[in-house]
C-alpha positions in Angstrom: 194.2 155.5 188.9 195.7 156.0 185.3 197.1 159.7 184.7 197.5 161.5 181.6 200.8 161.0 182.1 200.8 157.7 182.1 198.2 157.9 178.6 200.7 159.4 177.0 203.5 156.9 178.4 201.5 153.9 177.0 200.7 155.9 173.5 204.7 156.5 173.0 205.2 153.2 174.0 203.0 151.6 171.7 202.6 154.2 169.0 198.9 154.0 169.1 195.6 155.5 170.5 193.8 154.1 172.7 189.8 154.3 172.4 188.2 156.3 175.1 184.6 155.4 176.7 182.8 157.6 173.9 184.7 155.5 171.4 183.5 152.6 173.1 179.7 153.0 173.2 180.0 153.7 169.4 180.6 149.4 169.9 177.3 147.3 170.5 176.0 145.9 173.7 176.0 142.2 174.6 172.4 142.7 174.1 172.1 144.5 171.2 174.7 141.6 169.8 171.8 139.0 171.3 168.8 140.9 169.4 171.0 140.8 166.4 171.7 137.1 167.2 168.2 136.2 167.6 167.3 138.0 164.3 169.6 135.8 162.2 168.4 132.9 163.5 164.8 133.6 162.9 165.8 134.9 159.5 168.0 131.4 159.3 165.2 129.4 160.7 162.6 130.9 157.7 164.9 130.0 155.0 165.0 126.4 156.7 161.6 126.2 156.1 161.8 127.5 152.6 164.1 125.2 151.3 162.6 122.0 152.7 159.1 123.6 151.2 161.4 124.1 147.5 162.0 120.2 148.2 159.1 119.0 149.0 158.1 120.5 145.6 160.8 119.5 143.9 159.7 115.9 145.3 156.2 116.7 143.5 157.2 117.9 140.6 159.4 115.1 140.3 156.3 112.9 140.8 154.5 115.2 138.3 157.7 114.5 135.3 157.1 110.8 135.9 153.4 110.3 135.4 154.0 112.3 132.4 156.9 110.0 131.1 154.8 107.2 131.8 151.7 108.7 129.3 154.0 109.7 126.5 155.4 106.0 126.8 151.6 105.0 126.3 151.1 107.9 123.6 154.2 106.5 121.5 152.6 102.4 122.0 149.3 104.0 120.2 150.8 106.0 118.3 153.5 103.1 116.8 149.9 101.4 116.5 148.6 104.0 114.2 151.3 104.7 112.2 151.5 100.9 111.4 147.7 100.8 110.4 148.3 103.8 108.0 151.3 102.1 106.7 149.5 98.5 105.9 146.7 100.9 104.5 148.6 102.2 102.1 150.2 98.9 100.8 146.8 97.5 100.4 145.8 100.6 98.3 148.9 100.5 96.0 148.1 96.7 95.7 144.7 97.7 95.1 146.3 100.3 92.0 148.4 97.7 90.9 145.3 95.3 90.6 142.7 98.4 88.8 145.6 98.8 86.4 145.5 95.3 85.3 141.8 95.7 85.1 141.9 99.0 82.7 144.3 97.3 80.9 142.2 93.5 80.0 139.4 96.2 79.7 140.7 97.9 76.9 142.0 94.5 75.5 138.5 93.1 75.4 137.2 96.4 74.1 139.4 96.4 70.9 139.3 92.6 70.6 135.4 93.1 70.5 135.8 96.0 68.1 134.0 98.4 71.0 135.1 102.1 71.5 135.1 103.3 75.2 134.0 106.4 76.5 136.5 108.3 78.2 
């Protein structure tokens, strides 16, 4: 058996304390370490399954960005299709101006030729 003697031997030799059994139960057990243990991995185990669900809706979502890609393509063909039937509209009415102009003015020709005054 170790003496005190031989305690303080070893502490001179080495210049240090050495923990005594109180010091030591301050330390966990083997199965205080395993409860610990087993409460990471269920902890680990639930964020598995949290970041597969995060993909899985990721994957979704995903799905979700490309059906909507797919109707704003369509939007823009219909769209492009509208735009291009406002734009021949309004060539035929500046044709049409162009044409009522030529009318208003043979009109007014005819009416001075035929000596006629036109109501405003």
């Amino acid at each position: 058996m170790i003496t005190d003697a031989d305690i303080t031997k070893i502490k001179k030799a080495f210049k240090k304390d050495f923990a005594t059994k109180d010091d030591l139960k301050a330390f966990a057990t083997k199965s205080e370490l395993k409860k610990s243990h087993d409460k990471l991995q269920k902890s680990h185990d639930k964020l598995q399954e949290a970041i597969a669900d995060v993909h899985v809706e990721l994957g979704e979502l995903r799905d979700d960005v490309n059906d909507l890609k797919g109707k704003f393509e369509t939007f823009d063909v219909k769209l492009d299709k509208i735009i291009g039937g406002i734009e021949d509209q309004r060539l035929e009415n500046a044709a049409g101006a162009v044409h009522l102009a030529r009318h208003d003015r043979q009109i007014e020709v005819l009416a001075l030729a035929a000596n006629v005054t036109l109501p405003n």
